[in-house]
C-alpha positions in Angstrom: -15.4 -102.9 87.7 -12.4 -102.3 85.7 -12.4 -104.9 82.7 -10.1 -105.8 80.2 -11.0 -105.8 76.3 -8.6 -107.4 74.0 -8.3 -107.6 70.4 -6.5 -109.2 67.7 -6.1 -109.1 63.8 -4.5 -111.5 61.4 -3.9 -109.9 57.4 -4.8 -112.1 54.5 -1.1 -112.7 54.2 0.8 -116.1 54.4 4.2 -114.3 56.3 1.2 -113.8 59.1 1.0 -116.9 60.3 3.1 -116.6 63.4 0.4 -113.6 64.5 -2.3 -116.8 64.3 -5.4 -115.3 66.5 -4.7 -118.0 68.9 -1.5 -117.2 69.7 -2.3 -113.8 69.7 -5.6 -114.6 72.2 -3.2 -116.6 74.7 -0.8 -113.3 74.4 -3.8 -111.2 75.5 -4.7 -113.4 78.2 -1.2 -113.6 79.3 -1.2 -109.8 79.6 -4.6 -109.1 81.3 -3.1 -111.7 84.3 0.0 -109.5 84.3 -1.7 -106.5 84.9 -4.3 -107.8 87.3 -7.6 -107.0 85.1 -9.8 -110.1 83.8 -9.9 -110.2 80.2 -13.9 -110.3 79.6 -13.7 -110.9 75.7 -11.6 -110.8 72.3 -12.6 -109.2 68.9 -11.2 -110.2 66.1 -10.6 -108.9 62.9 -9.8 -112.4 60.4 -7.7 -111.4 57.4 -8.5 -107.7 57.7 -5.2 -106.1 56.1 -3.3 -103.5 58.7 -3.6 -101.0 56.1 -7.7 -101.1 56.6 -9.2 -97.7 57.8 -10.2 -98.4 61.7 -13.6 -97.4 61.1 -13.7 -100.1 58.2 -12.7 -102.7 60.9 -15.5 -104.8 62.3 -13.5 -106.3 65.2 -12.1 -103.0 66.1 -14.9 -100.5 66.3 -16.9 -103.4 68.4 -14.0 -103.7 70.4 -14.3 -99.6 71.0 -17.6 -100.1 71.9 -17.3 -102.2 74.4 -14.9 -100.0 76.0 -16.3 -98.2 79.2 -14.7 -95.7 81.8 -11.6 -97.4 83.2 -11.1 -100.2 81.1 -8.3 -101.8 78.6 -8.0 -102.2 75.4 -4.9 -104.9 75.1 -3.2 -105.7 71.8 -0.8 -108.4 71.6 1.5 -106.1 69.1 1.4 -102.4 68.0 1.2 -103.9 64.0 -1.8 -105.1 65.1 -3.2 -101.6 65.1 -1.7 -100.6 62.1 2.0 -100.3 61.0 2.4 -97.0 61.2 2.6 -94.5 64.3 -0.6 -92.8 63.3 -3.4 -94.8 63.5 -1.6 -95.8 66.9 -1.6 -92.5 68.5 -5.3 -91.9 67.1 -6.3 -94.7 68.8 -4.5 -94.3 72.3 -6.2 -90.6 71.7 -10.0 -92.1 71.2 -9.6 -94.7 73.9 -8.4 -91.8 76.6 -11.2 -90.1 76.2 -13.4 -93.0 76.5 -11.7 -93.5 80.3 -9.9 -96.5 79.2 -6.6 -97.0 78.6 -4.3 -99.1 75.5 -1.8 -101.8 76.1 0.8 -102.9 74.0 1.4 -106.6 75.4 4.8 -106.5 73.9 5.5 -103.3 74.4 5.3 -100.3 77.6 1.7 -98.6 77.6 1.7 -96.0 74.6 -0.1 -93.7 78.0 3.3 -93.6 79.7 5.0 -90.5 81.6 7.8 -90.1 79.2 7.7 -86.0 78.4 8.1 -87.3 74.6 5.4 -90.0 74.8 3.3 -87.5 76.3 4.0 -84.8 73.8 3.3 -87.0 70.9 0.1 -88.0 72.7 -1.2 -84.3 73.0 -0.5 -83.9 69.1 -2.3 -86.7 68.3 -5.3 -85.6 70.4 -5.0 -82.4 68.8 -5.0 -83.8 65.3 -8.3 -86.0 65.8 -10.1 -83.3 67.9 -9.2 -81.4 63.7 -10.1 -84.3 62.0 -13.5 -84.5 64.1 -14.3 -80.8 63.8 -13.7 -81.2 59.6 -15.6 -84.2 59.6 -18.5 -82.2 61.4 -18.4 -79.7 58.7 -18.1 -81.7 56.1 -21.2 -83.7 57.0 -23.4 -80.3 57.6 -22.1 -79.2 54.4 -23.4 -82.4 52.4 -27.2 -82.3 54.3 -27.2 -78.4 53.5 -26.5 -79.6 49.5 -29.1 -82.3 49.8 -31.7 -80.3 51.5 -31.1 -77.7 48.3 -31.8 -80.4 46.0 -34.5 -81.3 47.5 -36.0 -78.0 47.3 -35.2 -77.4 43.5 -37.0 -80.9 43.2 -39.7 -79.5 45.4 -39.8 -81.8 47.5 -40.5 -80.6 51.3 -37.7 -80.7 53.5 -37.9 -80.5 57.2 -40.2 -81.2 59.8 -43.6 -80.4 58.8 -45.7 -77.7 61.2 -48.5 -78.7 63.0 -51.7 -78.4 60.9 -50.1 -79.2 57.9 -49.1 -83.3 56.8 -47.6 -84.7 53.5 -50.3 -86.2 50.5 -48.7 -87.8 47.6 -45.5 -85.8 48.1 -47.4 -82.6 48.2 -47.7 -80.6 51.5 -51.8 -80.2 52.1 -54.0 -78.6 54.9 -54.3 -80.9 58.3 -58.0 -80.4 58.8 -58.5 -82.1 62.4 -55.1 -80.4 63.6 -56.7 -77.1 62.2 -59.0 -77.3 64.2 -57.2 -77.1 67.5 -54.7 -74.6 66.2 -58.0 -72.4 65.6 -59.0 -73.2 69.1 -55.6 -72.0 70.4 -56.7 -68.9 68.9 -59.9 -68.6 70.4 -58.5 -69.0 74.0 -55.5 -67.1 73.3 -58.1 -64.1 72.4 -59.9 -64.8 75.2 -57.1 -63.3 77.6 -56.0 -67.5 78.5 -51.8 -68.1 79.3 -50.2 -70.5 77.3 -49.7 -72.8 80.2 -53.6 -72.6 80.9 -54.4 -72.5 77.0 -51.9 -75.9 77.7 -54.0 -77.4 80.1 -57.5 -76.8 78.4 -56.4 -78.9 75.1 -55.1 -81.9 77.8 -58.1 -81.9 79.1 -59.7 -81.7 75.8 -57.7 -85.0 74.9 -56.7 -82.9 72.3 -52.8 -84.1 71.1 -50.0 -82.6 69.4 -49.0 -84.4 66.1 -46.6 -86.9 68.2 -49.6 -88.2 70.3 -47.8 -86.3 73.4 -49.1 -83.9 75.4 -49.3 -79.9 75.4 -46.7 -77.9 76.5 -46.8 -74.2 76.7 -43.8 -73.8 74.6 -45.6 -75.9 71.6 -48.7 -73.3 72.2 -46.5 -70.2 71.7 -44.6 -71.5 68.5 -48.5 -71.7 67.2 -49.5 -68.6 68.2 -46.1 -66.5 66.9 -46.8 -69.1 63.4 -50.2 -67.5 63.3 -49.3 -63.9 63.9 -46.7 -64.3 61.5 -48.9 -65.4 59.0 -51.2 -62.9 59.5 -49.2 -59.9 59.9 -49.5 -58.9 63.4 -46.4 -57.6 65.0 -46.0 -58.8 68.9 
């Protein structure tokens, strides 16, 4: 069912006072009756300044959250957002592609048909689709510097393969999990299919290192780590 989500944000300063949240809450409740959707809460963001980043917005981002396919955001002013056109187009741009839509109470929807609305909208889209992909490499780049930190620190860095475990910071030789990799070998010589090899350390109650059960994909990544290891080309 199509809800409405409103929110509202008052700046530390004095000349805000006529944007009190209350007034600002019975503006929001105004426009969810006028627009035929029940307004199922307000967040609120309580002398937050408009010139705080969105993400830095407690009242916002829970507001976003709350958002699901088909719903409204409603705002009683566009300032409210922020004061310039940016962070309003971004926002109309993140809330689209949640399935929800952004009202301006005192304003027309920011989604409207006019050609230019609808032109700025696609820029905007454009922009934080660039903004998302940088922000994607940016973070990849900063784990692939901390991973080569790590490793000139040597410390151990990813996940750990099976038969090995961590000991005082020093990688050391999993004894019990040794011995099932070396019965994986055994039955792998003996002419057995991973998927049966599979089904003989289930029935062994033999586990992987998660607890979980075998699956023939986790016995070939063993057997192509052993070969490897010992030189035989498949």
């Amino acid at each position: 069912m199509t809800k409405a989500i409103g929110y509202a944000r008052i700046s530390p300063k004095p000349g805000d006072s006529e944007l009190g949240l209350e007034a600002q809450h019975q503006t929001l409740r105004e426009k969810a009756a006028e627009i035929g959707v029940a307004l199922a809460e307000i967040h609120d963001d309580y002398k937050v300044s408009g010139t705080t980043a969105l993400d830095e917005r407690e009242g916002f981002m829970s507001a976003l959250a709350a958002l699901d396919d088909g719903d409204v955001l409603i705002v009683a002013r566009r300032d409210r957002i922020g004061r310039d056109r940016l962070p309003l187009a971004m926002v109309d741009a993140l809330i689209r592609r949640r399935g929800a839509r952004l009202v301006v109470a005192d304003a027309r929807e920011v989604d409207s048909t006019d050609p230019v609305e609808q032109a700025n909208a696609a820029l905007m889209e454009m922009l934080t689709d660039a903004f998302a992909i940088y922000e994607r490499m940016m973070i990849s780049a900063r784990t692939k510097l901390a991973l080569r930190a790590k490793k000139a620190r040597g410390e151990a860095v990813g996940a750990l393969p099976f038969g090995v475990r961590m000991e005082g910071g020093v990688r050391v030789r999993d004894e019990a999990a040794q011995k099932t990799i070396d019965r994986i070998i055994r039955l792998r010589e003996a002419g057995n299919s991973y998927r049966a090899i599979a089904a003989v350390l289930d029935a062994e109650g033999r586990r992987t290192a998660r607890g979980a059960r075998w699956t023939h994909k986790q016995v070939a990544a063993i057997i192509r780590r052993h070969e490897a290891e010992a030189g035989v080309v498949a």
